[in-house]
N, C-alpha and C positions, 0 to 999 in steps of 0.2 A: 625831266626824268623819262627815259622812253618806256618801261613798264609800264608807263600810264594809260596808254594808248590801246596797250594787247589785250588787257584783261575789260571785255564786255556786258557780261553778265551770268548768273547761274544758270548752266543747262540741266544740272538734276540736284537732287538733294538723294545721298544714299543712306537708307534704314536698313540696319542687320534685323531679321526674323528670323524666328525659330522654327517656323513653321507658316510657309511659302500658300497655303490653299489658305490657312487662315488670318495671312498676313492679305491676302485680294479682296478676301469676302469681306475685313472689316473695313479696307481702305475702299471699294465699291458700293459695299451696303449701307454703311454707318455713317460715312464720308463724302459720296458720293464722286469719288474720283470713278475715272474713265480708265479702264486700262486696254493700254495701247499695244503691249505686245509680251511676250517672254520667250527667254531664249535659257541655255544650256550650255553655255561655251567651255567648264570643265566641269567639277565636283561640286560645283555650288549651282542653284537655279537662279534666276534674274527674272522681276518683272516689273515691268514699266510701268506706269500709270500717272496719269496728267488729272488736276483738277487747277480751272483756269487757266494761266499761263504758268504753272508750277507742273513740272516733273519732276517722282521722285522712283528710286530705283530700289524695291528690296533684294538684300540680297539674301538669301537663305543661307544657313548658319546649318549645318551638318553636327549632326553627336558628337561629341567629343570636342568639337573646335570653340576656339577662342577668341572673345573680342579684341584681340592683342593690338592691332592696325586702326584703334579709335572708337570712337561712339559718334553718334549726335547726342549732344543735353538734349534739344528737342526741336518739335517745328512745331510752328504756329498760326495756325488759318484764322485770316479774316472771317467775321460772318456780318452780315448784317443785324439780325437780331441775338444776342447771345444768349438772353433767355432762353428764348428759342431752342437754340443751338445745345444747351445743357438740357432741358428737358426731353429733346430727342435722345442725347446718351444716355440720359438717365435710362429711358423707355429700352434703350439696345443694350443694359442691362453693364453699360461702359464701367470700368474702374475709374473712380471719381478721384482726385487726391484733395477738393478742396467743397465747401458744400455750396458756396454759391458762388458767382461769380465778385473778383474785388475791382474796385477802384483804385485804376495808378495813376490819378488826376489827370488835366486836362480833358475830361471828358473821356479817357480812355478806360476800356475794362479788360480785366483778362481771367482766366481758370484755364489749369490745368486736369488732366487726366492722363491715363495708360493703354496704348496701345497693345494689341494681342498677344505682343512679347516684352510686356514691360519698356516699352519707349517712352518716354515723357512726350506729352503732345498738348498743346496750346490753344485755346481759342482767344483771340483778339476782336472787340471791338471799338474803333473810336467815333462819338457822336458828333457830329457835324452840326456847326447854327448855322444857319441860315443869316447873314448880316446883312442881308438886305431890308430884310422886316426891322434894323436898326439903322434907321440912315444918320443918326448923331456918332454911332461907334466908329 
């Protein structure tokens, strides 16, 4: 199949926001992405920002207009601790949609919440053994 070939990997993940200042402050402040740049190419604003090897692109959403052209259901950052991770939203005061974090087996956990414009957004953790502390396993 030669499509196999062309397609690499993701270069950005685009999030519509309603509101472009507030849509930075909570992906930098809350999030801790880095933002890398913004630009203005028509009627909509654009800003970039990386956390990790993940870029994602908001694009601001002007009065009046529509999501007509898609959504994302959601994105979902790894953390290392999610505890963690949920009691710092709580503290930024985040929209929660779930009260603690759940188990979707294998050691994995996840919780959701809401981004600054209603985006669904994901925390993921999965815990790791150590199998060397098992040398029968």
């Amino acid at each position: 199949m030669e499509g196999k070939n062309i397609f690499n990997g993701v270069e950005h993940i685009g999030i519509k926001t309603l509101n472009i200042e507030e849509g930075i402050r909570f992906y930098t402040e809350v999030l801790d992405f880095e933002l890398l740049y913004r630009k203005k190419p028509g009627d909509s604003e654009l800003a970039f920002l990386r956390l990790g090897g993940t870029v994602i692109e908001l694009v601001e959403i002007k009065e009046g207009q529509r999501f007509e052209d898609g959504w994302v259901n959601h994105l979902a950052f790894t953390v290392s601790d999610i505890n963690k991770a949920v009691a710092w939203l709580k503290q930024n005061q985040v929209t929660l949609l779930q009260e603690e974090p759940k188990s979707i087996g294998d050691g994995r956990y996840n919780f959701f919440f809401r981004g600054p414009s209603g985006e669904k957004l994901e925390l993921f953790q999965e815990l790791k053994i150590a199998f060397e502390h098992f040398p029968d396993v």
